[in-house]
C-alpha positions as a Markdown table, in Angstrom:
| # | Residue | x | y | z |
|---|---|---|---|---|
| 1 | Unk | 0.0 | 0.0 | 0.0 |
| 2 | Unk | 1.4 | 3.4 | -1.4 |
| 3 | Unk | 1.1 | 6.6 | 1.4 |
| 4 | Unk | 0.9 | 9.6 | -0.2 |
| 5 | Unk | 2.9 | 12.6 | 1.2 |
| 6 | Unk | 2.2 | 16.0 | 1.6 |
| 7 | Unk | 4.9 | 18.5 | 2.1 |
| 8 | Unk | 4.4 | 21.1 | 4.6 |
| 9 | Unk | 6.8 | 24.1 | 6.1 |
| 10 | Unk | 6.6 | 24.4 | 9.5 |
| 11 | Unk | 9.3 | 26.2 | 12.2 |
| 12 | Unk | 10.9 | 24.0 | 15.5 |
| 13 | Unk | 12.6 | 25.2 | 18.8 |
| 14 | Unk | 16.4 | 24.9 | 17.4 |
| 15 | Unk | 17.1 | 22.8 | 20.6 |
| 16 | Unk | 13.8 | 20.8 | 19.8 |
| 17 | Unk | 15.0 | 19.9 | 16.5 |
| 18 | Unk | 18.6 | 19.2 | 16.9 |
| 19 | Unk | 17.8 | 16.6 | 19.8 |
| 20 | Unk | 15.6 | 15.3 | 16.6 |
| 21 | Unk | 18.0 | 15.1 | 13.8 |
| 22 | Unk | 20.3 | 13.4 | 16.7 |
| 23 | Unk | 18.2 | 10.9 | 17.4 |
| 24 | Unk | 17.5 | 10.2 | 13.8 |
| 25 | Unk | 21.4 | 9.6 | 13.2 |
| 26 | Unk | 21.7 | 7.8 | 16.5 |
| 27 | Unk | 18.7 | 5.5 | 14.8 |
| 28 | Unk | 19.7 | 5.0 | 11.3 |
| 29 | Unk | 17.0 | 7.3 | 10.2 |
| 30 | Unk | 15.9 | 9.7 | 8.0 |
| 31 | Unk | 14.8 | 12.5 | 9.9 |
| 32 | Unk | 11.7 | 12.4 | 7.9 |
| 33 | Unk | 11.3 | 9.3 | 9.7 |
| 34 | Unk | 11.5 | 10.3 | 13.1 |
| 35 | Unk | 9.1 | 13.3 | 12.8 |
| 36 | Unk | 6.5 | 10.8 | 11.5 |
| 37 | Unk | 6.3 | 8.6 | 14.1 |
| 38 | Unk | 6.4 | 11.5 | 15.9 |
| 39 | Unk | 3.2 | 13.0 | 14.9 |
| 40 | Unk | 1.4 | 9.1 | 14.4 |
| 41 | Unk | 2.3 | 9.2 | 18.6 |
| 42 | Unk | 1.0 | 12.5 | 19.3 |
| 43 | Unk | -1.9 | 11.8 | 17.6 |
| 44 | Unk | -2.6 | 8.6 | 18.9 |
| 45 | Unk | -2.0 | 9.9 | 22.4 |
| 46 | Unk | -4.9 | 13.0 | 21.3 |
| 47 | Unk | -7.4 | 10.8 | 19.8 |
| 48 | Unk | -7.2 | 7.8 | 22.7 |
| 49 | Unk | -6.2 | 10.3 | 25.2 |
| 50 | Unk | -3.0 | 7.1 | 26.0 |
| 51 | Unk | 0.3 | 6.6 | 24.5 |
| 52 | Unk | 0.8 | 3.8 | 21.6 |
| 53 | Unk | 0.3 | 0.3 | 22.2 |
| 54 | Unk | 3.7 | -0.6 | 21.8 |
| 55 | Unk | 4.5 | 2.4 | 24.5 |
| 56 | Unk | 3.0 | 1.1 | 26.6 |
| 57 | Unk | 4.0 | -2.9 | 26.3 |
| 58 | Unk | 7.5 | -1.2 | 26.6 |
| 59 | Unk | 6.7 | 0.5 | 30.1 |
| 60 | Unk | 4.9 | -2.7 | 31.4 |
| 61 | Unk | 8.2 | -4.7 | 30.9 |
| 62 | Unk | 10.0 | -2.6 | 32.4 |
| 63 | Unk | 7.7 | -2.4 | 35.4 |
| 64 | Unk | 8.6 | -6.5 | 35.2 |
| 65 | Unk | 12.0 | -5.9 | 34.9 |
| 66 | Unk | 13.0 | -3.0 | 37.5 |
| 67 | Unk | 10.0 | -3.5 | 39.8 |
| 68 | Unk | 12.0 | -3.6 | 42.8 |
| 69 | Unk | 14.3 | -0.6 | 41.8 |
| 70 | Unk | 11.3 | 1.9 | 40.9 |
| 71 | Unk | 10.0 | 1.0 | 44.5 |
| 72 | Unk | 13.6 | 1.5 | 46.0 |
| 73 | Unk | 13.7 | 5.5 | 44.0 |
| 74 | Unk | 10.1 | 6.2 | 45.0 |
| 75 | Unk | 11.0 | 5.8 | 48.8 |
């Protein structure tokens, strides 16, 4: 299945969008990429009023996983 794109301009805090294009060459990515799944998250999380599914399968894990440490920093 073909996705059609639309180009748009569009301005970014310069911190904002350097912590972006850094984690798009940290990834592999085009930053194109990034900013996608960027805006598919936010507005997942503004439609559903939750994050992604696979957000939050990732933050149950780790809730297996470091249980006993999150209990240890929240005392």
């Amino acid at each position: 299945m073909s996705v059609i794109k639309e180009k748009f301009s569009s301005q970014a805090d310069t911190e904002l969008l350097a912590d972006i294009k850094q984690i798009a060459v940290k990834e592999g990515r085009q930053l194109q990429s990034v900013l996608d799944e960027a805006l598919r998250d936010f507005v997942e999380k503004k439609k559903t009023g939750k994050s992604r599914r696979h957000v939050l399968e990732a933050m149950d894990e780790s809730l297996k996983v470091f249980d006993s440490l999150y209990e240890k920093l929240a005392q």
